[in-house]
N, C-alpha and C positions, 0 to 999 in steps of 0.2 A: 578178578579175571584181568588178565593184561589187554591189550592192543590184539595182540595176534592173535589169540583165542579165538575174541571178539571177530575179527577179520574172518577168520578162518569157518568160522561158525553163519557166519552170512554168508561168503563164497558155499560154502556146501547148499548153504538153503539156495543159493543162487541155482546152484547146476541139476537140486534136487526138483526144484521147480520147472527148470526149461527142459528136462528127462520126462516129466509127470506131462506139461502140455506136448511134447513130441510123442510122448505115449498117445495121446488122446490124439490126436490127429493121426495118427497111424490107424489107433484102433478105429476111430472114426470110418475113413475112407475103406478098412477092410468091410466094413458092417455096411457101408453104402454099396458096395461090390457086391455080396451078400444079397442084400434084401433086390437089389435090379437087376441081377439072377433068378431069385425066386419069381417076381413078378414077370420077367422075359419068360420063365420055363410055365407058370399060369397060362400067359396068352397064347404063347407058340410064336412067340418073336424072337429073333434072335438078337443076341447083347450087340452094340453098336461098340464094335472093336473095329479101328483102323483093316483093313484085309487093302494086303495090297497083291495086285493082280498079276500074273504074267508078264514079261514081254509079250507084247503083240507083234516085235519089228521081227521080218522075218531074216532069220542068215543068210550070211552071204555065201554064196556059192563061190569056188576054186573059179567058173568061169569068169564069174563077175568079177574077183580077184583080178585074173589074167587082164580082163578088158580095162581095168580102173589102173593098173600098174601100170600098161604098156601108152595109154596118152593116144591108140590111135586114132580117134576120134575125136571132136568136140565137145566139153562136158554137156551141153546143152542136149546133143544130139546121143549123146550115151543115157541119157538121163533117158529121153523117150524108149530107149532100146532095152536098157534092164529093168525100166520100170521104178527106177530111185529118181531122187530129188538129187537137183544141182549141189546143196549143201550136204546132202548124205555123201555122194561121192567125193566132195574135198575132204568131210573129217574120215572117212574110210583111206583114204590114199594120205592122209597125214598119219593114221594109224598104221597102216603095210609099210610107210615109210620110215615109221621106231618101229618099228619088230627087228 
């Protein structure tokens, strides 16, 4: 056998090897998935997946709009009137400002 053969006969066993352990770790973590299903659906727990919630922040109203574009007030004092935070109403009035 020459060189390259040689060569070429390692490289294969090289990629046939790290394909066999990416298999096993695939199949691994599906089987881990699997069995902490089963066991969740035994107890009546449910599987511990990220859940991400709503917004909570409420919309803005066209009024609110109005009152945050027009500056007739003081932010401090706008802030107690619509019920937002001093820094909600600058990054809202930088946002109606790129629109």
């Amino acid at each position: 056998m020459d060189t390259y053969t040689i060569k070429s006969f390692l490289f294969a066993g090289a990629c046939s090897t790290l394909s066999v352990i990416i298999y096993h770790y695939v199949f691994l973590r599906i089987q881990q998935s699997r069995v902490h299903s089963a066991i969740s659906e035994l107890f009546n727990e449910p599987m511990k997946t990220p859940i991400h919630p709503p917004s909570l922040k409420r919309a803005w109203t066209k009024s609110e709009d109005n009152l945050v574009r027009s500056k007739a007030m003081p932010d401090a004092k706008l802030s107690s009137k619509i019920g937002r935070t001093v820094a909600a109403i600058h990054v809202r009035r930088n946002i109606l400002k790129n629109k």
